[in-house]
C-alpha positions as a LaTeX table, in Angstrom:
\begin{tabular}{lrrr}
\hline
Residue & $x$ (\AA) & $y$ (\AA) & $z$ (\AA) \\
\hline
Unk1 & $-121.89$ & 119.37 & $-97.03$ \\
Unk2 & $-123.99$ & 120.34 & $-99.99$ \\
Unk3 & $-125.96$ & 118.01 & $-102.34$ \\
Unk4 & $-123.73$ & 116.83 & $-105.12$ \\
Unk5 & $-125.42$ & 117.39 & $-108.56$ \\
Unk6 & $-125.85$ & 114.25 & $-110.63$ \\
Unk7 & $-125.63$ & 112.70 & $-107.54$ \\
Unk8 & $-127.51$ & 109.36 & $-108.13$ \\
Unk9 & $-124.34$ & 109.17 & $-110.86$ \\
Unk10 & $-121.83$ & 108.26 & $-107.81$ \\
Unk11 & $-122.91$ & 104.51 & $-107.24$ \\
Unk12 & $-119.08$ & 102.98 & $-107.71$ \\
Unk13 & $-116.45$ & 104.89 & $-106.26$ \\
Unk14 & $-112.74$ & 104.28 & $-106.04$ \\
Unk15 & $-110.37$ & 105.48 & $-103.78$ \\
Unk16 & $-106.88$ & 104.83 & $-104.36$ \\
Unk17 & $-104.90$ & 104.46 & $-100.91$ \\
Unk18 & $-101.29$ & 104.07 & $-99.69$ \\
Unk19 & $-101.33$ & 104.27 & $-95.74$ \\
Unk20 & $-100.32$ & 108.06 & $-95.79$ \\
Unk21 & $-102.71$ & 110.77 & $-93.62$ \\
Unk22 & $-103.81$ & 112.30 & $-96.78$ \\
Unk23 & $-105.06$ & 108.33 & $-98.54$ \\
Unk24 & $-106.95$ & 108.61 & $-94.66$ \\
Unk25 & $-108.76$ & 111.63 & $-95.64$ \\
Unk26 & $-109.76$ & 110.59 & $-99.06$ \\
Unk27 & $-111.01$ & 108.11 & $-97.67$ \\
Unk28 & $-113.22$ & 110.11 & $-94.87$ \\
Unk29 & $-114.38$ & 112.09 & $-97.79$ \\
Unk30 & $-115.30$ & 109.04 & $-100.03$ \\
Unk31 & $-117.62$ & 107.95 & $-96.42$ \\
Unk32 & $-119.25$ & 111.40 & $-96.32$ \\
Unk33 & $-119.76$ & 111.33 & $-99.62$ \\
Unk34 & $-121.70$ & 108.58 & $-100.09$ \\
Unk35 & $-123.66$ & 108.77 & $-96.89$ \\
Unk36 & $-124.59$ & 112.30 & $-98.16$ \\
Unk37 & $-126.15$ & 110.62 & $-101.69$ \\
Unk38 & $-129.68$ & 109.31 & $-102.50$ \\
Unk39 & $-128.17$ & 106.60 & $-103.98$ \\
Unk40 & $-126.74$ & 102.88 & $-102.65$ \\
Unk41 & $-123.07$ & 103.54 & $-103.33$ \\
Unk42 & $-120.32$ & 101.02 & $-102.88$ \\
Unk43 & $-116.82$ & 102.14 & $-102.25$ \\
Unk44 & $-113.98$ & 99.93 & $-103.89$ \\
Unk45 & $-110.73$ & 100.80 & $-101.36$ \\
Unk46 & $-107.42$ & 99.90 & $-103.91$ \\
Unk47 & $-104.00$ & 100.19 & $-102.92$ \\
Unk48 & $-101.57$ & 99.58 & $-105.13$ \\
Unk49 & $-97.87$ & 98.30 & $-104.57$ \\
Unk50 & $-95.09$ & 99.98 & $-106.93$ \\
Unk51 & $-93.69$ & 97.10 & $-108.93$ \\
Unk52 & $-89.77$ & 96.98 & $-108.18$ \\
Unk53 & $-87.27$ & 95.77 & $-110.23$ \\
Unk54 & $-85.25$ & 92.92 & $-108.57$ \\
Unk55 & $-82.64$ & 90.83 & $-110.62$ \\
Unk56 & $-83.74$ & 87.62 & $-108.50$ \\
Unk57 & $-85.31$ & 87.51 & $-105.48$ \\
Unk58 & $-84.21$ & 85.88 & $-102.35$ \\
Unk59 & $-83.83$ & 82.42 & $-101.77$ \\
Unk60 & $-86.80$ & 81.01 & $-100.28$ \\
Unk61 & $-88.84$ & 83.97 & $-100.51$ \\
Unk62 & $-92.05$ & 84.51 & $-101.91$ \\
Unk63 & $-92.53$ & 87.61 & $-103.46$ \\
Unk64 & $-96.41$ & 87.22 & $-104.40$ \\
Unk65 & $-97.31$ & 85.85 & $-100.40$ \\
Unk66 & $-94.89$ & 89.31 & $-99.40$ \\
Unk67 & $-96.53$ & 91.36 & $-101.58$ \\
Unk68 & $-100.24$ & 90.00 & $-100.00$ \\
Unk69 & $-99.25$ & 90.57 & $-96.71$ \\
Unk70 & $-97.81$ & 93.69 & $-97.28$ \\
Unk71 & $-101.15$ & 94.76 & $-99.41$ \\
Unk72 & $-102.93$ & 92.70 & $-96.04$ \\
Unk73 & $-100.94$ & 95.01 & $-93.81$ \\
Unk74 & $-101.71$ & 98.31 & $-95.63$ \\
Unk75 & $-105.42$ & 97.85 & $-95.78$ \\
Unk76 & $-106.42$ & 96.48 & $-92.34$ \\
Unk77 & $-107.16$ & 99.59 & $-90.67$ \\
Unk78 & $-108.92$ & 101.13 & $-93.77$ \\
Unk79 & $-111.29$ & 97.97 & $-92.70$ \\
Unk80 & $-111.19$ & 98.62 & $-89.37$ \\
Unk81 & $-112.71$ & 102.20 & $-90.40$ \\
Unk82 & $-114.82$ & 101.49 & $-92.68$ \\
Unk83 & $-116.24$ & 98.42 & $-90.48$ \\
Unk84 & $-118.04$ & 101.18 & $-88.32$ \\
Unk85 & $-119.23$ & 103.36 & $-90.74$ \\
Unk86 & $-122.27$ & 101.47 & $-92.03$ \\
Unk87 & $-120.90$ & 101.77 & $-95.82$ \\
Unk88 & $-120.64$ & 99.01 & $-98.20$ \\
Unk89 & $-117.30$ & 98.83 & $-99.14$ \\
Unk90 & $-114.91$ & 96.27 & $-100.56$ \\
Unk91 & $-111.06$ & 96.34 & $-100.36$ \\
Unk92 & $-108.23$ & 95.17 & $-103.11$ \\
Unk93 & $-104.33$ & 95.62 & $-103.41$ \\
Unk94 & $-102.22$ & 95.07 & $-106.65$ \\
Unk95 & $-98.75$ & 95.04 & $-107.90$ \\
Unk96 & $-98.16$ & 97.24 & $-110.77$ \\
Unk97 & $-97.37$ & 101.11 & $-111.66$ \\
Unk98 & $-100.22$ & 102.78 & $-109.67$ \\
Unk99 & $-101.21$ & 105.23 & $-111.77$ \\
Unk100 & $-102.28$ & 102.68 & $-114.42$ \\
Unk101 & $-103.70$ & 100.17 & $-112.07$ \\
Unk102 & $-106.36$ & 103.05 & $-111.01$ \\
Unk103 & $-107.34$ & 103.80 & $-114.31$ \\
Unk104 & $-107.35$ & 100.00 & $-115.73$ \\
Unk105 & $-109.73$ & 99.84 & $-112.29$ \\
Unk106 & $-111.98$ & 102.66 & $-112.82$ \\
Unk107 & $-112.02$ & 102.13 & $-116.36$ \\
Unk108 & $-112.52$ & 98.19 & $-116.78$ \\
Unk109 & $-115.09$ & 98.24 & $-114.19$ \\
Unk110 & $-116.70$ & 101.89 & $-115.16$ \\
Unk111 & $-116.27$ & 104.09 & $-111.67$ \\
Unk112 & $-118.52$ & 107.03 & $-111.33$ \\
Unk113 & $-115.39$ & 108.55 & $-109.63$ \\
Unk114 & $-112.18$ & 108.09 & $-108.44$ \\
Unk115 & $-110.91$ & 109.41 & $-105.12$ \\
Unk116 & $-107.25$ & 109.94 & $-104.14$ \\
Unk117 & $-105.05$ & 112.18 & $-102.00$ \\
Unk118 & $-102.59$ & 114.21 & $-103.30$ \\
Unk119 & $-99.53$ & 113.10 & $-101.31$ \\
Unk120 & $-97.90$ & 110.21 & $-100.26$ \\
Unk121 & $-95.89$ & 108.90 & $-96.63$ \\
Unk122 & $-92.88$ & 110.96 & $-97.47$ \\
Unk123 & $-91.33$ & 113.63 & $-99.18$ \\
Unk124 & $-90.31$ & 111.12 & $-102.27$ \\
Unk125 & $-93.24$ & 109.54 & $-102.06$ \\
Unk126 & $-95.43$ & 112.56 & $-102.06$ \\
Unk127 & $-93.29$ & 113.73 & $-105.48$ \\
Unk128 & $-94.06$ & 110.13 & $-106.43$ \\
Unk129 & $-98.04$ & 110.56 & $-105.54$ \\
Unk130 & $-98.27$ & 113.87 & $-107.29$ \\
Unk131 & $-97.61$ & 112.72 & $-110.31$ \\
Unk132 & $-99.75$ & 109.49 & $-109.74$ \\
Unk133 & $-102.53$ & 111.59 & $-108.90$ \\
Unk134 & $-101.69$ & 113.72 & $-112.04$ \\
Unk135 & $-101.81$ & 110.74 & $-114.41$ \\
Unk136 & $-104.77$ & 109.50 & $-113.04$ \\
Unk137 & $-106.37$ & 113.02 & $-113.57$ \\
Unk138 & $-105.53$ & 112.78 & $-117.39$ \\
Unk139 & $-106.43$ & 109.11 & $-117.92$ \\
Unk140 & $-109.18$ & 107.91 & $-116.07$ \\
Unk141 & $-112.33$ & 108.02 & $-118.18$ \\
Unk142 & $-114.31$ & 109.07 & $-114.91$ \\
Unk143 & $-114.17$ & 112.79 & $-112.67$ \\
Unk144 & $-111.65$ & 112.35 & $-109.71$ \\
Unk145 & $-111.75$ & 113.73 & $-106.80$ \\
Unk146 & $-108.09$ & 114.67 & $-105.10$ \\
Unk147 & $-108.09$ & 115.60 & $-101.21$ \\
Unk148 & $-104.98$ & 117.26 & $-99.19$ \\
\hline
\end{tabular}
């Protein structure tokens, strides 16, 4: 892997996962990245959960404890990888419409650069993804990064 120019730019980077193989490999290439810069960069791992429209919930169930396990569940092994890497890292989930929680993230909190991949688990969520991906090209005020 080459120097990046501007490198010492790339100190908070955000990479936008879902549990699919291609979140994995942004995720690889976010590590590489930053053990390849002169720099002490800090990786911010975000996955987001799609909001979904229910009339009422469940009796009995707690859809903000679901949603943290489920955001729990998601992220664990993107720990578990990062754990042996050696990178500083931190690791969030969300509720909301993904493509504007990564750009409220990377813009509220000024991200040298956003990683993503460009498709999701499944053939409706990779459609889904694409255009996540796409919006997040057009509206977050820092360079991303997509990886197939």
């Amino acid at each position: 892997m080459s120097e990046v120019q501007g490198s010492s730019t790339y100190e908070r980077i955000l990479v936008a996962v879902d549990g699919s193989e291609h979140a994995q490999r942004a995720l690889e290439h976010a590590v590489q990245l930053v053990k390849s810069l002169k720099a002490d960069s800090r990786l911010t791992v975000l996955h987001v959960n799609p909001v979904m429209m229910v009339a009422e919930p469940p009796l009995g169930v707690d859809v903000d404890e679901r949603l943290d396990e489920e955001g729990h569940a998601v992220t664990e092994p993107y720990r578990t990888y990062l754990n042996t890497t050696g990178v500083q890292y931190e690791v969030r989930y969300h509720t909301g419409d993904p493509a504007t929680v990564i750009c409220d993230a990377a813009n509220d909190e000024k991200m040298d650069l956003v990683i993503m991949g460009t498709s999701g688990k499944s053939a409706v969520s990779e459609l889904f993804l694409g255009s996540v991906s796409h919006k997040v090209i057009q509206h977050a005020n820092c360079p991303v990064m997509t990886v197939k």
